[in-house]
N, C-alpha and C positions, 0 to 999 in steps of 0.2 A: 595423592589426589583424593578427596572424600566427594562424596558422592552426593547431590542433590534431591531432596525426597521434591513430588509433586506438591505444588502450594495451589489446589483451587482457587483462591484468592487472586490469583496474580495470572492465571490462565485468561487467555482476553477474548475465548468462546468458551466460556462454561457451560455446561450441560443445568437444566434448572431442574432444582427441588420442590419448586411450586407450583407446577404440573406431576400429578400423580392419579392415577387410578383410583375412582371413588372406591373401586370393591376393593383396593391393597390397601385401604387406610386402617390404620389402627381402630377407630375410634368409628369406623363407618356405620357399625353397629346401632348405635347410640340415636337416640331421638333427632331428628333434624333441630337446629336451634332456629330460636325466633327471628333472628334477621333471616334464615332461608323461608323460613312459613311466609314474612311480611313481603320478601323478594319476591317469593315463587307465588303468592297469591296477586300480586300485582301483574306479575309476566302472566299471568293465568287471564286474568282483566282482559289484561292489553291484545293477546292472543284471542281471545272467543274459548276458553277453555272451561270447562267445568275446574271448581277450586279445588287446590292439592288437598289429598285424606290427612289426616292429624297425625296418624299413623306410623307417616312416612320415615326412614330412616335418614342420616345423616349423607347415606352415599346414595340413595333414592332420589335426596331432595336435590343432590348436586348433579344428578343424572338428568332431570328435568329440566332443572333450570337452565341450561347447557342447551338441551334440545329446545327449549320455547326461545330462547336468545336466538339461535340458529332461524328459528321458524320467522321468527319479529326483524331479519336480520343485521341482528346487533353482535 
């Protein structure tokens, strides 16, 4: 009798990999990119916000725009 490894694939409640912790990301460090400056200065807009700083990191910007979505609630 051989033994069946786990196949994620075919699990029919997968747990998702596209939800993750902005602080656990690799890459979180790293300058926000221009679709989150273009995103997060519009939720900014739309909200009554003062515009996101230049600054801001990759997992900063996903941290805001999270919270203004929330706020806008979208």
């Amino acid at each position: 009798m051989s033994e069946q490894t786990h196949n994620p694939k075919l699990d029919p409640n997968p747990g998702s990999n596209t939800e993750k912790d902005p602080d656990d990301w690799v890459s979180g460090d790293e300058p926000m990119t221009g679709a989150q400056a273009s995103y997060l200065t519009t939720l900014s807009e739309e909200g009554h916000e003062e515009p996101p700083p230049e600054d801001l990191t990759k997992a900063e910007a996903s941290k805001r725009i999270d919270a203004l979505k929330e706020k806008l609630g979208r």
